[in-house]
PyMOL Python script that loads the backbone (N, CA, C, O; Angstrom):
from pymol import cmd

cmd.read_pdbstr("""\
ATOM      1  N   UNK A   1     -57.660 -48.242  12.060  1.00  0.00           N
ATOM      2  CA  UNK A   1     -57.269 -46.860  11.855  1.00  0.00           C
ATOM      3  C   UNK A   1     -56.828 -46.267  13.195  1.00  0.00           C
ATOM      4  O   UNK A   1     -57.404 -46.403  14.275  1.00  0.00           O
ATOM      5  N   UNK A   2     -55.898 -45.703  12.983  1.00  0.00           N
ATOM      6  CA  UNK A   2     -55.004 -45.020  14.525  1.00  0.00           C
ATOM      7  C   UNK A   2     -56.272 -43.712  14.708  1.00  0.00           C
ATOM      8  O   UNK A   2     -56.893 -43.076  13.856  1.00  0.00           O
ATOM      9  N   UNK A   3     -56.302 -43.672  16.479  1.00  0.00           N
ATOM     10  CA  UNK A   3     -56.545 -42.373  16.360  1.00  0.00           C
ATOM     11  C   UNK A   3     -55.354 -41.067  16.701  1.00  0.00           C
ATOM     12  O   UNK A   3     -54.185 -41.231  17.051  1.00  0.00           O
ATOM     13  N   UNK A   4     -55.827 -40.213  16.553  1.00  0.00           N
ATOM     14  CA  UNK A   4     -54.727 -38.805  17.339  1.00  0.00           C
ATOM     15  C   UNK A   4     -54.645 -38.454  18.178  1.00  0.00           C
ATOM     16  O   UNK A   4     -54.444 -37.435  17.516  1.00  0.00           O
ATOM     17  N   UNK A   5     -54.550 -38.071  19.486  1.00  0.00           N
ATOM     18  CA  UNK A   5     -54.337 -37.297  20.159  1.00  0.00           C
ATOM     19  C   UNK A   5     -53.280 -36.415  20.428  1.00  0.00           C
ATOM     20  O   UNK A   5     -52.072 -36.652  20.434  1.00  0.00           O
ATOM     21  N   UNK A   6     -53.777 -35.547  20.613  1.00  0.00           N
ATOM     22  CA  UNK A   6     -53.464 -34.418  20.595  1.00  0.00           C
ATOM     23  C   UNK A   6     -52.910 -33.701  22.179  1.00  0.00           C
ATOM     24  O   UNK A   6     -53.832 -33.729  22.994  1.00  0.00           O
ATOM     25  N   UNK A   7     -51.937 -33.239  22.601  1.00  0.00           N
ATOM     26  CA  UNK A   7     -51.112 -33.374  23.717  1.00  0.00           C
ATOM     27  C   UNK A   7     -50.636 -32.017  23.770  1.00  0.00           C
ATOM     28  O   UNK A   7     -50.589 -31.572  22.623  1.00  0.00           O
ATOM     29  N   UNK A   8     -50.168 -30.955  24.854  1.00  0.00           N
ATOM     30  CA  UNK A   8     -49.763 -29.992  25.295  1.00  0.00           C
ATOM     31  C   UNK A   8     -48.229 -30.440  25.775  1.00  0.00           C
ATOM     32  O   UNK A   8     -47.823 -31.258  26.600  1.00  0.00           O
ATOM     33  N   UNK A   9     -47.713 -29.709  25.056  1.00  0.00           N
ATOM     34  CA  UNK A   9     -46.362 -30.169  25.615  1.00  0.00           C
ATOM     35  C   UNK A   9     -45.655 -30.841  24.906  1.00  0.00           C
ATOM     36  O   UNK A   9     -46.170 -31.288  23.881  1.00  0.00           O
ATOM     37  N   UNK A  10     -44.033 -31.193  25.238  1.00  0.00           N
ATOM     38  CA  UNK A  10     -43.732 -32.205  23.978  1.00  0.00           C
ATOM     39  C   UNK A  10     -44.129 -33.464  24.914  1.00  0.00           C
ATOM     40  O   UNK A  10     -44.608 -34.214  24.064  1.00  0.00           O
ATOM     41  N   UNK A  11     -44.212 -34.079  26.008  1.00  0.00           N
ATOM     42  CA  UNK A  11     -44.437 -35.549  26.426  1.00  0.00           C
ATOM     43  C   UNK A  11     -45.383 -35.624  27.178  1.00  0.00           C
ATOM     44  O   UNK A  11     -45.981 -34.578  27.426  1.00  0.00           O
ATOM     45  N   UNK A  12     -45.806 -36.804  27.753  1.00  0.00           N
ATOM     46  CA  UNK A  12     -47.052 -37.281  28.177  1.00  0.00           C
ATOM     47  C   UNK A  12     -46.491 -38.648  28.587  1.00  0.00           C
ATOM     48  O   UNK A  12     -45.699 -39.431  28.063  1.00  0.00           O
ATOM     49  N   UNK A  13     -47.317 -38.635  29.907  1.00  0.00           N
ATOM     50  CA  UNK A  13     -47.109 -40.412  30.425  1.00  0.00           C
ATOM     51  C   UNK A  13     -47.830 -40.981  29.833  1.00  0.00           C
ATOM     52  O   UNK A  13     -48.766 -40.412  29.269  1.00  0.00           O
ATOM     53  N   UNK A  14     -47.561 -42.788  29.737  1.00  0.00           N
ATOM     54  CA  UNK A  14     -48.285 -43.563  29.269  1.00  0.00           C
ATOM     55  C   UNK A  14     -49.789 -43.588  29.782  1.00  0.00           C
ATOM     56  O   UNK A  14     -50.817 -43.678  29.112  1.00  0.00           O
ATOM     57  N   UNK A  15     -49.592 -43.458  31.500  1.00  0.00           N
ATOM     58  CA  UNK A  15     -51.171 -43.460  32.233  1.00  0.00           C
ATOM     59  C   UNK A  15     -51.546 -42.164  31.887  1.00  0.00           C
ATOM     60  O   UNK A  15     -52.741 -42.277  31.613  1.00  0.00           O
ATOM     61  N   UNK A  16     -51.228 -41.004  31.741  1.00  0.00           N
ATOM     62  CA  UNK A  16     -52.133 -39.872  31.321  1.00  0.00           C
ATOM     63  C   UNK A  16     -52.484 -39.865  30.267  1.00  0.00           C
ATOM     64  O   UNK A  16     -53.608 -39.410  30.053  1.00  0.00           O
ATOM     65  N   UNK A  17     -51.814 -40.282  29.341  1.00  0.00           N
ATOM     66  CA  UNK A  17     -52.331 -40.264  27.960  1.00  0.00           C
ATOM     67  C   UNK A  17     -53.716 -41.576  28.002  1.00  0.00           C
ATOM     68  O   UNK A  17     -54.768 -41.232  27.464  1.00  0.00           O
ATOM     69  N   UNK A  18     -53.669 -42.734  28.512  1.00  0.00           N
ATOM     70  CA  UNK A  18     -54.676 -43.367  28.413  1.00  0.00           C
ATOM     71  C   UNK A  18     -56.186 -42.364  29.246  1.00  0.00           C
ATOM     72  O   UNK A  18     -57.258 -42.097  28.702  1.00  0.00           O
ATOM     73  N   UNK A  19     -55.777 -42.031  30.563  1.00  0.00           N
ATOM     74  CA  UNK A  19     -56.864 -40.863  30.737  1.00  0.00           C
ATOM     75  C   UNK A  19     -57.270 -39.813  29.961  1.00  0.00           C
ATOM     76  O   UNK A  19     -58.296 -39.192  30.243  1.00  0.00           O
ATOM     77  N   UNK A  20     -56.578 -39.535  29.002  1.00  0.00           N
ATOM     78  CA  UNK A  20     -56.814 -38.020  28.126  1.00  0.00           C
ATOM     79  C   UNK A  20     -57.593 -39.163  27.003  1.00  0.00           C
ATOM     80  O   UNK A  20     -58.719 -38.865  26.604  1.00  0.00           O
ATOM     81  N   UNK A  21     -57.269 -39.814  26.763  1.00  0.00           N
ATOM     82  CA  UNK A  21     -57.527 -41.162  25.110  1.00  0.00           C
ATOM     83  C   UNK A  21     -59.192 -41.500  26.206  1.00  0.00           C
ATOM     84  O   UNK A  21     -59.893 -42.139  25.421  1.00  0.00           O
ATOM     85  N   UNK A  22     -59.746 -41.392  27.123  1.00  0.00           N
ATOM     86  CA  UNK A  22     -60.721 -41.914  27.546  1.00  0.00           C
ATOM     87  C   UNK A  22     -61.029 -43.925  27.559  1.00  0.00           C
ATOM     88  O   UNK A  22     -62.094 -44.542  27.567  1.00  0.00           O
ATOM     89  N   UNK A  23     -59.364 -44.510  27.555  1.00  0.00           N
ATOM     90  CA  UNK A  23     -59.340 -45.267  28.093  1.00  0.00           C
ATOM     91  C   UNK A  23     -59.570 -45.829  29.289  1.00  0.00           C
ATOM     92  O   UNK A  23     -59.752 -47.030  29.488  1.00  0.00           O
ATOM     93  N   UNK A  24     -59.562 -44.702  30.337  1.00  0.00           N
ATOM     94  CA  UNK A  24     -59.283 -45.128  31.913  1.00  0.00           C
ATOM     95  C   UNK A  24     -59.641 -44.304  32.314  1.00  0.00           C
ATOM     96  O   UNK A  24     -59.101 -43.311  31.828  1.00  0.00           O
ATOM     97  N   UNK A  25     -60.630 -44.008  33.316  1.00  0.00           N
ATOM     98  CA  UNK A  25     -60.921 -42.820  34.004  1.00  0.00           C
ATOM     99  C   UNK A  25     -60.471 -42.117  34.997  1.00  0.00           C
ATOM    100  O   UNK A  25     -60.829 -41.016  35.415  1.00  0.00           O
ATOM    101  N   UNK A  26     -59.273 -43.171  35.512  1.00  0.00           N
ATOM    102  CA  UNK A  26     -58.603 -42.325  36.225  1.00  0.00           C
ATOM    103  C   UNK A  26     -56.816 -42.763  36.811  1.00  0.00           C
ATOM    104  O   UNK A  26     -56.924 -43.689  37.614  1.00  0.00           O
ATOM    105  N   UNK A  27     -55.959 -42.531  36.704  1.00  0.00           N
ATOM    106  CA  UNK A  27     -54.948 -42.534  36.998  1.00  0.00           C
ATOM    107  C   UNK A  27     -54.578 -43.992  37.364  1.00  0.00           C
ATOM    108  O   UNK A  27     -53.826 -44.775  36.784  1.00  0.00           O
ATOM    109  N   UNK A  28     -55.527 -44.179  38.809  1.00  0.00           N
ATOM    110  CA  UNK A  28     -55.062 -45.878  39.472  1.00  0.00           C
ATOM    111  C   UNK A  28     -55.169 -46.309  38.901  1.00  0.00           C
ATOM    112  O   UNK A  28     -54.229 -47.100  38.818  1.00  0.00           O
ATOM    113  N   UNK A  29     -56.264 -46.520  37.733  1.00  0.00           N
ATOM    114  CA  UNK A  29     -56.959 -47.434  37.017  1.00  0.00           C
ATOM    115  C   UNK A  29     -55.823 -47.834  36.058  1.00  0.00           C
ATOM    116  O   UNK A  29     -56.159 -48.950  35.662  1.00  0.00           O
ATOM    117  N   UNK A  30     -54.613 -47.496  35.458  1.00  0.00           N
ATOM    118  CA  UNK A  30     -53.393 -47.452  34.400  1.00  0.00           C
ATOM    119  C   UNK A  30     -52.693 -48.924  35.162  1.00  0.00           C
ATOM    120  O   UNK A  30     -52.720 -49.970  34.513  1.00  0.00           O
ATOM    121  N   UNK A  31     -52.295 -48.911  36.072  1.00  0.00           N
ATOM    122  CA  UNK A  31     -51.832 -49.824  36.959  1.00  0.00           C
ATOM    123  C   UNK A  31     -52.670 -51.424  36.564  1.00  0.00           C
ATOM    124  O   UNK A  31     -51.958 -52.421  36.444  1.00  0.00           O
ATOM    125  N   UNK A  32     -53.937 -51.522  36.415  1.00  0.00           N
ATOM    126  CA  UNK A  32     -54.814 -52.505  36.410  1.00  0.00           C
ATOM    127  C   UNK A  32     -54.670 -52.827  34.977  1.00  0.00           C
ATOM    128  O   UNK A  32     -54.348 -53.923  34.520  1.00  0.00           O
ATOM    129  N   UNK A  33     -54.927 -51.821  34.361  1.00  0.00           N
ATOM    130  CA  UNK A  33     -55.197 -52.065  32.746  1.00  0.00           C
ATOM    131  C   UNK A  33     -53.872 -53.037  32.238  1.00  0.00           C
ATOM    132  O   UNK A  33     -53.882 -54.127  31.667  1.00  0.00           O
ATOM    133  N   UNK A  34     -52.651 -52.117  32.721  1.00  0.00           N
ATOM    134  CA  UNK A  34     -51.275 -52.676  32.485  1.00  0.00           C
ATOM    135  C   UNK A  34     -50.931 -53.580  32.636  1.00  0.00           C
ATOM    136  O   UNK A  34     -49.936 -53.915  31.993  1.00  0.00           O
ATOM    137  N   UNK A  35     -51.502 -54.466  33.516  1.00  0.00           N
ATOM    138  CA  UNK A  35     -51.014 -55.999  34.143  1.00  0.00           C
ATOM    139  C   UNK A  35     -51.996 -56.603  33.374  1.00  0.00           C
ATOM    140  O   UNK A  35     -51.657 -57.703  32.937  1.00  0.00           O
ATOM    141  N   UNK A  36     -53.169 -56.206  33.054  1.00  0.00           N
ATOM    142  CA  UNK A  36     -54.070 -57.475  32.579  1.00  0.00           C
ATOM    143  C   UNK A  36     -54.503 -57.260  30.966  1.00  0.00           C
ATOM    144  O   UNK A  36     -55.390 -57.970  30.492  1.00  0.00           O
ATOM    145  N   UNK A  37     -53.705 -56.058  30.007  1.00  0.00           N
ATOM    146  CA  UNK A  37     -54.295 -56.446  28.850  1.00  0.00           C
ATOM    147  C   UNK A  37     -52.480 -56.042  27.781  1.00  0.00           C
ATOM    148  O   UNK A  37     -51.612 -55.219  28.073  1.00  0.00           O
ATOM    149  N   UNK A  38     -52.502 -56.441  27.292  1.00  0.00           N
ATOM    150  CA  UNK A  38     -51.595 -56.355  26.499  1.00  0.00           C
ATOM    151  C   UNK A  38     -51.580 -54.562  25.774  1.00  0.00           C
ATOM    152  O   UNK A  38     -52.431 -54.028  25.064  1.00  0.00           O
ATOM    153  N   UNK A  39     -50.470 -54.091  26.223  1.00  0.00           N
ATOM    154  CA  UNK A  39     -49.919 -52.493  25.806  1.00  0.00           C
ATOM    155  C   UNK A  39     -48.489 -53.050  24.808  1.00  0.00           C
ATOM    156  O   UNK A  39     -47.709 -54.003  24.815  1.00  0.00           O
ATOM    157  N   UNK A  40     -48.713 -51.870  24.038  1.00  0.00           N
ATOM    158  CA  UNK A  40     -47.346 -51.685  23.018  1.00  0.00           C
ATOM    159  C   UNK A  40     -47.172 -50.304  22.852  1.00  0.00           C
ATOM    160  O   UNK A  40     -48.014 -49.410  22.936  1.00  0.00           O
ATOM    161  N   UNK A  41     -45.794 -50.232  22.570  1.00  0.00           N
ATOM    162  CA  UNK A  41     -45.181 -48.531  22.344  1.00  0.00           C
ATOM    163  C   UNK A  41     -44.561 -48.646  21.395  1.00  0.00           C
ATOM    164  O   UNK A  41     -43.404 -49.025  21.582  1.00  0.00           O
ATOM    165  N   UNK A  42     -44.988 -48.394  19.974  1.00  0.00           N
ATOM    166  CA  UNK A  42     -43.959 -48.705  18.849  1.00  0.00           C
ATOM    167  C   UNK A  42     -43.845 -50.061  18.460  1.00  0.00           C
ATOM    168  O   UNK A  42     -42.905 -50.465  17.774  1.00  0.00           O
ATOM    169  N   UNK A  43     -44.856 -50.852  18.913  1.00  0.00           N
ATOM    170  CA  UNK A  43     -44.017 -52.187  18.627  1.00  0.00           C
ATOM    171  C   UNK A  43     -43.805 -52.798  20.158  1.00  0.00           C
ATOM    172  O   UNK A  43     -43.792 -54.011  20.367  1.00  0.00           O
ATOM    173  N   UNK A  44     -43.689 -52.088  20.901  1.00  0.00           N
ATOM    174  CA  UNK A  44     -42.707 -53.127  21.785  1.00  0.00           C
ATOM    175  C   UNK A  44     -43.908 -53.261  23.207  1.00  0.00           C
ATOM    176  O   UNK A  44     -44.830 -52.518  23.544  1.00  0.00           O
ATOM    177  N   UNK A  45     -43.440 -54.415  23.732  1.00  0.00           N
ATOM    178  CA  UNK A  45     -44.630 -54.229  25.047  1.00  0.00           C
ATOM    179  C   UNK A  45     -44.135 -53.686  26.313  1.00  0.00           C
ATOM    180  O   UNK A  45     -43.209 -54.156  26.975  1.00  0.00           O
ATOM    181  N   UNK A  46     -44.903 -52.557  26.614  1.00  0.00           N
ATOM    182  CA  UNK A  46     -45.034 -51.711  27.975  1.00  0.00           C
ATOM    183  C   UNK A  46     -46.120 -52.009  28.771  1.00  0.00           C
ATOM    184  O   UNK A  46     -47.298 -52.311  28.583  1.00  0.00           O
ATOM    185  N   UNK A  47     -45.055 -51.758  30.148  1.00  0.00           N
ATOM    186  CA  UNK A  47     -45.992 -52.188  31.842  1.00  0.00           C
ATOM    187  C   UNK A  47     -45.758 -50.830  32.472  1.00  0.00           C
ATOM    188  O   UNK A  47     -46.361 -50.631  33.527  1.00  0.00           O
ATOM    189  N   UNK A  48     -45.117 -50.026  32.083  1.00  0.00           N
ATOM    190  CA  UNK A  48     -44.905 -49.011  32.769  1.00  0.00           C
ATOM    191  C   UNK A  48     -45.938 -47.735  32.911  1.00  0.00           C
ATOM    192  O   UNK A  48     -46.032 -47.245  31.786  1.00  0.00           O
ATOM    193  N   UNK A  49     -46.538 -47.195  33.605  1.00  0.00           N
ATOM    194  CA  UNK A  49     -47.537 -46.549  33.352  1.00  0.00           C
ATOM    195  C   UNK A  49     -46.864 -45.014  33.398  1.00  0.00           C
ATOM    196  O   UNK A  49     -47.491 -44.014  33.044  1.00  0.00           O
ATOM    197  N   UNK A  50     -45.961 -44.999  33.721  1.00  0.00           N
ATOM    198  CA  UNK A  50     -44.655 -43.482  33.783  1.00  0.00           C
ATOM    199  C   UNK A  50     -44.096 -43.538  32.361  1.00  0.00           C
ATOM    200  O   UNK A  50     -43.530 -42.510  31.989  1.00  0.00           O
ATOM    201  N   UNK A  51     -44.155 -44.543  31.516  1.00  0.00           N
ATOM    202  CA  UNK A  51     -43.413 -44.556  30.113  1.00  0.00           C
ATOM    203  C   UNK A  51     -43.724 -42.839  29.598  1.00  0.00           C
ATOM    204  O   UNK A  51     -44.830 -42.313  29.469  1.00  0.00           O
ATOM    205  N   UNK A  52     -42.351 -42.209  29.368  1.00  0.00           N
ATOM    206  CA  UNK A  52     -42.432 -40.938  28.726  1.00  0.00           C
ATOM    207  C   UNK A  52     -42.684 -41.391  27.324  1.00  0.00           C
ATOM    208  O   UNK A  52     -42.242 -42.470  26.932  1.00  0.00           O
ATOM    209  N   UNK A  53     -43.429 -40.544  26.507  1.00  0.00           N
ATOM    210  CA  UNK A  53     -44.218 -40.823  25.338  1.00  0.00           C
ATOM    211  C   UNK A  53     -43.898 -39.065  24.883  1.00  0.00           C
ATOM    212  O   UNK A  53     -43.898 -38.008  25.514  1.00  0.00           O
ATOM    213  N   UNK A  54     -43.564 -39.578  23.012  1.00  0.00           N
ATOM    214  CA  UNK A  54     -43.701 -37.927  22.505  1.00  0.00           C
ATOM    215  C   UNK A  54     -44.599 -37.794  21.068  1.00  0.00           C
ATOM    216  O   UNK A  54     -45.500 -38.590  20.803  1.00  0.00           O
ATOM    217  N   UNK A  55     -44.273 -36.834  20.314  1.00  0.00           N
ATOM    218  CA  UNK A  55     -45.220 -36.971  19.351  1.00  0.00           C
ATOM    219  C   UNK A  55     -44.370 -37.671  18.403  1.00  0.00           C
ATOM    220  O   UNK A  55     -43.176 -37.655  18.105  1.00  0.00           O
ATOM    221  N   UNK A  56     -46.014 -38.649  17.824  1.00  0.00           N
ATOM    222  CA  UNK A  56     -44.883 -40.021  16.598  1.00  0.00           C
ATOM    223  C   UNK A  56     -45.284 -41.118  17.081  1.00  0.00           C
ATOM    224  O   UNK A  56     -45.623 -41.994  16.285  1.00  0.00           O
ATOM    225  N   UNK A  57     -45.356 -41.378  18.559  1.00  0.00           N
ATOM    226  CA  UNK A  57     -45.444 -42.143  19.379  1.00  0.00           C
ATOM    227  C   UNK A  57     -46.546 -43.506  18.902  1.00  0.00           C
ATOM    228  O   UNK A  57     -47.093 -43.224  17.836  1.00  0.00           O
ATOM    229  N   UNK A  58     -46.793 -44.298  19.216  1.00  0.00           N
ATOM    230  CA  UNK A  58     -47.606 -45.196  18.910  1.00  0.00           C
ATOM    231  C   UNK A  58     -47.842 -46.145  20.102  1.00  0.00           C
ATOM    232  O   UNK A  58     -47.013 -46.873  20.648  1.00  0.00           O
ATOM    233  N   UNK A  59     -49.339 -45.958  20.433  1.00  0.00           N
ATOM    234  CA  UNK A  59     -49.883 -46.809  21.574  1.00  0.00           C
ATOM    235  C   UNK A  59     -51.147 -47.846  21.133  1.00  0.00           C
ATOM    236  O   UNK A  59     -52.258 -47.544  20.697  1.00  0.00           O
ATOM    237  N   UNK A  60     -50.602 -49.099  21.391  1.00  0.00           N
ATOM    238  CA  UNK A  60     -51.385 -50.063  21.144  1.00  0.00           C
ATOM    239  C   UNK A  60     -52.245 -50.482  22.418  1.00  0.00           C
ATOM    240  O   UNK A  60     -51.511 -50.799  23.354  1.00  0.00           O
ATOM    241  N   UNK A  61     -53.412 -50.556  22.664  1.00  0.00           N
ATOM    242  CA  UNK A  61     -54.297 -50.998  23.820  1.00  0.00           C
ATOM    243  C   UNK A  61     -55.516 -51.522  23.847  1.00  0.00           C
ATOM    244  O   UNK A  61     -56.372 -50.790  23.351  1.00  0.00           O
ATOM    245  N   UNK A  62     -55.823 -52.375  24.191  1.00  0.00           N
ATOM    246  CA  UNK A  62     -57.258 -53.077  23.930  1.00  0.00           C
ATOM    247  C   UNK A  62     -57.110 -53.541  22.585  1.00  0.00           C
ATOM    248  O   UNK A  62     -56.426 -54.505  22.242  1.00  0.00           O
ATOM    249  N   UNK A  63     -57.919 -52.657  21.704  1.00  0.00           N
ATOM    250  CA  UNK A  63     -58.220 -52.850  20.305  1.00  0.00           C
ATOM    251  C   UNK A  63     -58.434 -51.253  19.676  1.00  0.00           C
ATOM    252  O   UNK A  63     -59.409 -50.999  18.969  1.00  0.00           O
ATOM    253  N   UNK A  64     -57.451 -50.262  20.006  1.00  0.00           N
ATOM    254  CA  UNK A  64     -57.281 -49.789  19.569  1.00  0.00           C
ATOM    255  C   UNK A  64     -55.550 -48.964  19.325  1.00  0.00           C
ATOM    256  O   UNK A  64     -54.775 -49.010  20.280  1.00  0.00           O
ATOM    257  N   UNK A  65     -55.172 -48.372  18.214  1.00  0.00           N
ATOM    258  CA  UNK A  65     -54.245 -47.660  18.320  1.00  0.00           C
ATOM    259  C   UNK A  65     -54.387 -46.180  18.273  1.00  0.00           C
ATOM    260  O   UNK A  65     -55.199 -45.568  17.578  1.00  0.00           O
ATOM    261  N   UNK A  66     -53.331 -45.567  19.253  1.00  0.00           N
ATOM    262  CA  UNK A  66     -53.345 -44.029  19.235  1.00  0.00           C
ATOM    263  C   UNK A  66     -52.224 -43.751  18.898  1.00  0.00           C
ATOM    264  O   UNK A  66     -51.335 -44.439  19.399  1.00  0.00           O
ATOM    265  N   UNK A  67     -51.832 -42.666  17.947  1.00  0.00           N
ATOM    266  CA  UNK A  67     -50.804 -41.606  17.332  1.00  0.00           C
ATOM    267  C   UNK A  67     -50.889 -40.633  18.224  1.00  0.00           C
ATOM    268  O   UNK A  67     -51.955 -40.030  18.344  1.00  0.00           O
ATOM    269  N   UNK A  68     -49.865 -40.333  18.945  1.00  0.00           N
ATOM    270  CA  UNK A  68     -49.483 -38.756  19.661  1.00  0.00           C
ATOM    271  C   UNK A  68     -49.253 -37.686  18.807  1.00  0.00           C
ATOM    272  O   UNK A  68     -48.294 -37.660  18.036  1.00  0.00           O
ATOM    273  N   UNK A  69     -50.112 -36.768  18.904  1.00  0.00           N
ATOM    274  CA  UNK A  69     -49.517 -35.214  18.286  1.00  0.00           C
ATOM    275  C   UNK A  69     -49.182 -34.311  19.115  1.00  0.00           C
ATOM    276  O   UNK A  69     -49.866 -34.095  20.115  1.00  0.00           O
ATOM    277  N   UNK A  70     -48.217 -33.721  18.874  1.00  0.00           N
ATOM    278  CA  UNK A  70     -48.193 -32.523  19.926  1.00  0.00           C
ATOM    279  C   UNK A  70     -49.026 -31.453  18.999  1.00  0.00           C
ATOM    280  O   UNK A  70     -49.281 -31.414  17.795  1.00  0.00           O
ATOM    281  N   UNK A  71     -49.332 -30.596  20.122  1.00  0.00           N
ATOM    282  CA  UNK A  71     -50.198 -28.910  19.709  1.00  0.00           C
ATOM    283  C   UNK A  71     -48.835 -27.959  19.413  1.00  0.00           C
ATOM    284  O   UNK A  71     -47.752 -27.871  19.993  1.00  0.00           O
ATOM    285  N   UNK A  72     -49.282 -27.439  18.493  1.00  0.00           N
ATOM    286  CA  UNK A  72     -47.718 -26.722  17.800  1.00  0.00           C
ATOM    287  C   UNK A  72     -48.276 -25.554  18.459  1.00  0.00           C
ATOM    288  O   UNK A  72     -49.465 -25.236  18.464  1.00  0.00           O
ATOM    289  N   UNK A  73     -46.893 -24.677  19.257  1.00  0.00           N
ATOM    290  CA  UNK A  73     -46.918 -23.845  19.637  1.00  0.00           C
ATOM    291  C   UNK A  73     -46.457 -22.117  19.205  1.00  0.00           C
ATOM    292  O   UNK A  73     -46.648 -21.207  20.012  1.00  0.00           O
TER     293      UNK A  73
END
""", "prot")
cmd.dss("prot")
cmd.show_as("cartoon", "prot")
cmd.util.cbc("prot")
cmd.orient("prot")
């Protein structure tokens, strides 16, 4: 089951969104995760920890998936 998160704004980096998702505690840490575990965006595999991300979005990591929402303004 995907989870949601929920996002300010229409985009979000790939490494902030794993810090906001309580994947990573902190920023450097996106860099490490990225090289050593398998990421997807939609399907496809990402190394980029700058990947712009919007709502719809789909992040595969570890063993879990996250759905981006944006906060309607």
């Amino acid at each position: 089951m995907a989870r949601e998160i929920l996002i300010e704004g229409r985009t979000i980096r790939l490494g902030q969104l794993l810090k906001l998702a309580g994947i990573i505690d902190s920023g450097s840490e996106a860099k490490s995760l990225l090289t050593g575990e398998p990421v997807s965006v939609n399907g496809e595999p990402e190394s980029r920890r700058g990947r712009q991300l919007t709502a719809g979005d789909r992040v595969r990591v570890v063993d879990q998936e996250l759905v981006i929402v944006s906060k309607p303004r």
